[in-house]
C-alpha positions in Angstrom: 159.4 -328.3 184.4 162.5 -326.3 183.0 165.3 -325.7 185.1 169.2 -325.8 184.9 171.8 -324.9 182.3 170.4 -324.1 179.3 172.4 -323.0 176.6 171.3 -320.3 174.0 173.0 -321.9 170.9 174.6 -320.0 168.0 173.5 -320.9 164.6 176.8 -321.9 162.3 177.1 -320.8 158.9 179.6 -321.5 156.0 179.7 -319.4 152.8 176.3 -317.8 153.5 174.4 -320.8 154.6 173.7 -322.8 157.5 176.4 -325.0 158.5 174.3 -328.1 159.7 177.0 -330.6 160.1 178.9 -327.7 162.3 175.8 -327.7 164.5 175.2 -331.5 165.2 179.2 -331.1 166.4 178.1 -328.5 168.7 175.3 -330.2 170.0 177.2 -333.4 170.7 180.0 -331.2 172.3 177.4 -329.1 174.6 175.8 -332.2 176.1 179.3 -334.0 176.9 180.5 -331.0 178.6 177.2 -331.2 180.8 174.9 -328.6 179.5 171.5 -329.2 180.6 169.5 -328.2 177.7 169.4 -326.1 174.9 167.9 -323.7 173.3 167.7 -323.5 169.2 166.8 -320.4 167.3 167.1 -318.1 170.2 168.3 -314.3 169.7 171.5 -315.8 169.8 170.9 -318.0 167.4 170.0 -314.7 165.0 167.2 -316.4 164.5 165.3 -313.5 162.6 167.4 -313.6 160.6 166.5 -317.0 159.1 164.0 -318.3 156.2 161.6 -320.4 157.9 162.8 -323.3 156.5 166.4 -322.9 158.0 164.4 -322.4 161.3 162.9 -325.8 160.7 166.0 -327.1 159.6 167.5 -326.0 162.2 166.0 -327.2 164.8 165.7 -330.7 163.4 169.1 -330.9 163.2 169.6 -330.1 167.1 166.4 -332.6 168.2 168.2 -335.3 166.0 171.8 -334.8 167.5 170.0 -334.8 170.9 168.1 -337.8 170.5 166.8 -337.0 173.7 169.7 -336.8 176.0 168.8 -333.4 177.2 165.1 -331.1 176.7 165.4 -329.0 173.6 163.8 -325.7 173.5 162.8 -323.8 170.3 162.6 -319.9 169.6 159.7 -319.3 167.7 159.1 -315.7 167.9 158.0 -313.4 165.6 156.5 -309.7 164.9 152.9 -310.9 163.9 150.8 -313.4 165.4 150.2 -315.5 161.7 154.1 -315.9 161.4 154.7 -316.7 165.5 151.8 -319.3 165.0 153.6 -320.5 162.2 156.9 -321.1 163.2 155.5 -322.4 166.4 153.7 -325.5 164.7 156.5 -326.0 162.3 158.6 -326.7 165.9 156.1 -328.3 167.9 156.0 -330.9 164.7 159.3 -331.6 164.9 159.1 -332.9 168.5 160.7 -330.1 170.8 160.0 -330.3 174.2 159.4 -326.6 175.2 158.4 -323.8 172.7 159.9 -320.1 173.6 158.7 -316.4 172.5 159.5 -313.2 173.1 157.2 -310.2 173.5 157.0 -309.0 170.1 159.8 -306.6 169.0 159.0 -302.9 167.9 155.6 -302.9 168.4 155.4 -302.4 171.8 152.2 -304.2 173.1 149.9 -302.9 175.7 150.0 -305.8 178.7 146.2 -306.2 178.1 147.3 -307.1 174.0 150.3 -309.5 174.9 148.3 -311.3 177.1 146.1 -311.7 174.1 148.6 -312.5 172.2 150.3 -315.4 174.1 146.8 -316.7 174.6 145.9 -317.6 171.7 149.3 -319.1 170.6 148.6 -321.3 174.0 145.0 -322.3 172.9 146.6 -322.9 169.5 149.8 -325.7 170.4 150.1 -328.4 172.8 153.6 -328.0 174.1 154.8 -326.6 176.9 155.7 -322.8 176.4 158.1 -320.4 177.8 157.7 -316.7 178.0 160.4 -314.9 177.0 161.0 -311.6 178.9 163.6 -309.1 177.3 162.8 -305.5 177.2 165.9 -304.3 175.9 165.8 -306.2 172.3 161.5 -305.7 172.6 161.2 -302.4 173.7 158.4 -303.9 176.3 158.3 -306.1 179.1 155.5 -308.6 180.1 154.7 -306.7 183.7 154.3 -309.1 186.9 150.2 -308.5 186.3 150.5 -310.2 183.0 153.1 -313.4 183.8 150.5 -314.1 186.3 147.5 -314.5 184.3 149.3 -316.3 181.6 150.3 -318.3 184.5 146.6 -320.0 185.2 146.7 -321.3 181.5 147.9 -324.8 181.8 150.8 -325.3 179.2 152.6 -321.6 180.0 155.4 -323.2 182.3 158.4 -321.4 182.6 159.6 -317.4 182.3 163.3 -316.9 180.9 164.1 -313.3 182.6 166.3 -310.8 181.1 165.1 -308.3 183.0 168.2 -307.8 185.3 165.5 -307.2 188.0 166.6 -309.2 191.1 163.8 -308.7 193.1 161.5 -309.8 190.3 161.6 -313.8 191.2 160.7 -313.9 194.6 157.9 -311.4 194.3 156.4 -313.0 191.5 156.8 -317.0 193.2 154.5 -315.8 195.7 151.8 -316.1 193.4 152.6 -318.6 190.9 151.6 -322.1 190.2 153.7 -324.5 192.2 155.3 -325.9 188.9 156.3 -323.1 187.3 159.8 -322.1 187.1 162.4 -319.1 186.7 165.1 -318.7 184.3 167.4 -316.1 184.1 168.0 -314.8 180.7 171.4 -312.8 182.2 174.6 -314.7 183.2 176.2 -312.2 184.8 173.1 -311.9 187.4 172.7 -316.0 187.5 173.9 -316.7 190.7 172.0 -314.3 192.4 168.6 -315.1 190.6 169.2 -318.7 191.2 169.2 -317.3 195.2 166.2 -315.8 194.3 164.0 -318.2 193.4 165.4 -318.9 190.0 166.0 -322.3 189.1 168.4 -321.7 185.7 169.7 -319.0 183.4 169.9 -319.7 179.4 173.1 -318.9 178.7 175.1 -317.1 176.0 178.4 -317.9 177.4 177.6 -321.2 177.6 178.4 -321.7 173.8 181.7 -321.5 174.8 182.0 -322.4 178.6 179.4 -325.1 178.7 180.9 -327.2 181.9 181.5 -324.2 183.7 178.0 -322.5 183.3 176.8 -326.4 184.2 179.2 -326.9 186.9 177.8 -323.0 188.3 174.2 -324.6 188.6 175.3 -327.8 190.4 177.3 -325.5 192.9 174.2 -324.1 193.8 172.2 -327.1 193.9 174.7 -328.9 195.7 174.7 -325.7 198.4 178.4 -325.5 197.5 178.8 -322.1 197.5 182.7 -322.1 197.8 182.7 -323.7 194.2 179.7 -321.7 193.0 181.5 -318.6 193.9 185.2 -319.6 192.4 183.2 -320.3 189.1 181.2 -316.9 189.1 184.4 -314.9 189.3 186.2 -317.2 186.1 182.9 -316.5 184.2 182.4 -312.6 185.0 184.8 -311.1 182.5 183.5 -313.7 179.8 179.7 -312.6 180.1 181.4 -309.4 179.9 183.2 -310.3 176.8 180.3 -312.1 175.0 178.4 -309.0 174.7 181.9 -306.6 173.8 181.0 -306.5 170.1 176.7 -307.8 169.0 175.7 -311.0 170.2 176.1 -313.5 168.5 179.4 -312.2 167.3 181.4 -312.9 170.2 180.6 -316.3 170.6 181.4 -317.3 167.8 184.2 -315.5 167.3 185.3 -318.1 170.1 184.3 -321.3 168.3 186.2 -320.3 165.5 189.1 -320.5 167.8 188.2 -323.4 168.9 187.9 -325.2 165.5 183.9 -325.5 166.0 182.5 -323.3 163.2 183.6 -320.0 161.0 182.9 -317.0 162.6 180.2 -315.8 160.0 177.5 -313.6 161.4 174.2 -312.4 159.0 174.3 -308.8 158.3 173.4 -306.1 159.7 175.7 -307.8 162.3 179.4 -308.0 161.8 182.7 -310.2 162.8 183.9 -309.2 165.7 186.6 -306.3 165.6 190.2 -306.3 166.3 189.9 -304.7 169.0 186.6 -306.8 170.5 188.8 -310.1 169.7 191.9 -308.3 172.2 189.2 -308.6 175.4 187.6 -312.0 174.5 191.3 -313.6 174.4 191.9 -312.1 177.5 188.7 -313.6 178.9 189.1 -317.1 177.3 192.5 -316.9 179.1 191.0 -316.2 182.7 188.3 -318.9 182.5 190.9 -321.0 181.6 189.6 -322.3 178.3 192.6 -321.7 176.1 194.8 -324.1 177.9 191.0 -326.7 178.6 190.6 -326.7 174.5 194.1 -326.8 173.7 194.4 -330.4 172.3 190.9 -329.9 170.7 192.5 -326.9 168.7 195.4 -329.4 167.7 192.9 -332.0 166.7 190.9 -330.0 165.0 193.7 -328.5 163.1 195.1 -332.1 161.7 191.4 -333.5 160.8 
């Protein structure tokens, strides 16, 4: 059901708060540069670090500016069960189309409890859900054993990987239901998960790069691996340089520069430094993106 170039959007704020009008201009810009979908209060969207009302607020915001041009995907992931189910029923009310969680963080689970746990938020909703697989924000992944028999319940769809494991996708499609599919949760590994079975990545350079991370996809769908190839290597240093100073940081370090939103993180997280900014420029510069956005900057600057 999911697939493609889903991108892992950053949350703008202003002063402190959530810059909503910032993020219906994101939204609109993501989906004209060809962004398959996206995903709303994601890690990268620092979503723990929002008040469940900005969450909801959030995400209305992102399902309005869609209007249904492209599947909408909300984080919903918590440390408890009570708040997951929460903020999980508070999303699927809204109307998203695909509901994603993350192996709780800190707690570190036993496979036979997160099955449990992703089973009763399953019996509990009637949206599609996504499992979210990230071990080194968690501190535990959901093992092969465990996708697999949250695989047979009917509405767990999708698994968004950022394990880095390569060999993970065509293992586990052996065994899995016809229709469910494989994100990668890495973009520097994309391409070669998308040869693995994989049939997308949500992306965190995306917030910046949409048409190219969109464009990488297509490559591969289209079996044009010439383009798919020439795209990887302008995107390499930039996944690099997404992740030079804390995610979201980065990114949105970017979209400042671009004229999107303030660059405004939540503490404990931090601008990025002087030093973090020298490599992103650099990286902007070899995707090309300085001289792409150049009349947006100018725009911007005179509106």
């Amino acid at each position: 059901m999911f697939k493609g170039a889903y991108t892992a959007l950053v949350t703008p704020f202003k002063d402190g708060n959530v810059d909503y009008e910032a993020l219906h201009t994101l939204v609109d810009w993501q989906i004209d540069e060809s962004i398959d979908g996206l995903v709303a209060c994601g890690s990268t969207g620092e979503a723990f670090f929002l008040s469940h009302e900005e969450q909801k607020k959030v995400i209305q915001t992102v399902v309005k500016a869609t209007n249904k041009r492209v599947p909408v995907i909300a984080g919903t992931s918590s440390m408890t069960l009570k708040e997951t189910l929460e903020l999980t029923q508070q999303a699927e009310s809204i109307g998203v189309d695909g509901l994603m969680i993350v192996t709780p963080p800190y707690v570190k689970p036993t496979q036979e409890a997160l099955y449990e746990y992703f089973k009763a938020i399953h019996n509990k909703t009637s949206t599609p859900l996504i499992l979210y697989d990230n071990p080194g924000r968690s501190c535990r992944n959901l093992e092969d054993t465990t996708v697999l028999a949250l695989a047979k319940l009917p509405r767990i769809q999708c698994l968004k990987d950022a394990t880095g494991d390569l060999t993970r996708p065509s293992a586990l499609l052996e065994h899995l239901p016809a229709d469910f599919t494989l994100l990668s949760g890495e973009d520097a590994t994309a391409p070669a998960y998308f040869a693995q079975g994989g049939v997308g990545v949500v992306s965190v350079s995306s917030n910046v790069a949409p048409n190219l991370v969109a464009t990488q996809w297509k490559a591969w769908c289209e079996k044009d691996l010439e383009r798919l190839s020439e795209i990887r290597t302008l995107l390499n240093p930039l996944h690099r340089a997404m992740f030079v100073d804390s995610n979201p940081a980065p990114a949105k370090y970017v979209l400042s520069q671009f004229g999107y939103c303030t660059p405004e993180v939540r503490q404990p997280l931090t601008p990025t430094t002087q030093s973090a900014q020298k490599i992103i420029d650099d990286a902007i510069q070899q995707a090309g993106l300085k001289h792409l956005y150049t009349g947006h900057l100018e725009a911007a600057s005179h509106g």
